[in-house]
C-alpha positions in Angstrom: 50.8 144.5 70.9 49.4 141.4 70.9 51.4 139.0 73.5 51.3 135.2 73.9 50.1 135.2 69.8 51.1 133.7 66.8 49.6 134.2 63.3 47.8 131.4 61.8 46.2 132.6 58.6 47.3 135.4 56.3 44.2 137.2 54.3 44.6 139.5 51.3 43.9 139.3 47.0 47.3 141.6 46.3 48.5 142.4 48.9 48.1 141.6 53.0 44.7 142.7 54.1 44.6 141.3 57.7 46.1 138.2 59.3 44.4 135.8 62.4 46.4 135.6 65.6 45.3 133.0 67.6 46.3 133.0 71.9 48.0 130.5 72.4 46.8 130.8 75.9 43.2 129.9 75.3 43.3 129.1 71.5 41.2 131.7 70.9 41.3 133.4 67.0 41.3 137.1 66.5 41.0 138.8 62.5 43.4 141.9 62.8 43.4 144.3 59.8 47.1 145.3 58.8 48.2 146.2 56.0 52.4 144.8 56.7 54.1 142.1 58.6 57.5 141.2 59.9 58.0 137.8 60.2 60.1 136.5 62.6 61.7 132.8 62.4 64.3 130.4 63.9 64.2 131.6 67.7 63.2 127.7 67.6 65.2 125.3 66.5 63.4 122.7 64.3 66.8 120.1 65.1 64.2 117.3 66.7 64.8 115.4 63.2 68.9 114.9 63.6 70.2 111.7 65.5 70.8 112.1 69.1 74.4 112.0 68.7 74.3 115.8 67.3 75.6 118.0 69.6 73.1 120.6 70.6 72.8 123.5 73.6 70.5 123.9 76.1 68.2 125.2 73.6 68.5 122.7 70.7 70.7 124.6 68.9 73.4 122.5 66.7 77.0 123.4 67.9 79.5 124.4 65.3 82.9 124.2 65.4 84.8 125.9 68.5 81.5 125.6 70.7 81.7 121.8 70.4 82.8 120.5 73.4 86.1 118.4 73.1 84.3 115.1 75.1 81.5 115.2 72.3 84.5 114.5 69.6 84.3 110.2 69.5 87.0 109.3 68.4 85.8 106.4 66.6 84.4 108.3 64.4 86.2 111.7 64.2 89.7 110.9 61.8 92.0 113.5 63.3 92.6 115.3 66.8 91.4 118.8 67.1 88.4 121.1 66.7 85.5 120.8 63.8 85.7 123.6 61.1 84.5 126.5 61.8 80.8 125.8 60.9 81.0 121.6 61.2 79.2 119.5 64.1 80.4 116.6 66.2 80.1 114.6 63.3 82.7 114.9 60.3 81.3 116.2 57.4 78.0 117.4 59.5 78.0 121.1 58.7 75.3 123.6 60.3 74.7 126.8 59.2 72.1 129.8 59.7 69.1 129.9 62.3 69.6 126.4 63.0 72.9 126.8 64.4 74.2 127.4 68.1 75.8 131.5 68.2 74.4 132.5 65.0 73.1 136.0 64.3 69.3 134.4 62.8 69.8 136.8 59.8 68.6 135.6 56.0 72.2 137.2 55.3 74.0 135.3 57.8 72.5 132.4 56.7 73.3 132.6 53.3 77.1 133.5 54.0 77.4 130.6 56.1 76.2 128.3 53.6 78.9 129.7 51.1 81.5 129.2 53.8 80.3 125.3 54.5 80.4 124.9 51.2 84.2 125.5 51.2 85.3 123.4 53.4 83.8 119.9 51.2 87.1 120.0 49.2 89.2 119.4 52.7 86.4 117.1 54.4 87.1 115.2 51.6 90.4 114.5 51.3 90.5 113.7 55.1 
């Protein structure tokens, strides 16, 4: 166990050989020989990119649908009363899906579902 780490550098011809994990308390780099790795991403949102305007939680997270709040709906800008679709933002047409988004399961499965669902709902954004 190797706490307060992240891996910087994977090493291997074939196949993974050993990875660095550098502390990210001191910066200091460690070679570990292993042989497998489970990579782990999204428990950060990488949202810093999107306007301001996008809702977001507490943790950066984009809100989709029934968790956007009702006062985050402008009106100047949103063409009819009510809640997003399921996976839109604040914004019409602004879908979010996968790690990125507020509630989601941060599962490559997930992910890809939710794409095919967003991807539905163009046809009626459209014709708003």
């Amino acid at each position: 166990l190797h706490p307060y780490t992240e891996i910087t550098a994977l090493h291997g011809d074939e196949t993974l050989e050993s990875v660095d994990v550098t502390d990210n308390r001191d910066g200091t780099t460690e070679r570990v020989d292993i042989r497998h790795a489970v990579i782990f991403i999204g428990a950060d949102p990488n949202t810093s990119w999107l306007p301001p305007e996008v809702s977001r939680d507490e943790k950066g997270f984009v809100r989709t649908g029934r968790d956007v709040r009702t006062e985050e709906l402008d009106p100047a800008v949103w063409p009819e009363p009510g809640i997003p679709f399921l996976l839109e933002t604040n914004h019409p047409g602004l879908f979010a899906v996968g790690d990125v988004r507020s509630g989601s399961t941060k599962r490559v499965a997930s992910a890809v579902g939710e794409g095919s669902i967003a991807v539905s709902f163009i046809h009626p954004v459209l014709a708003r």
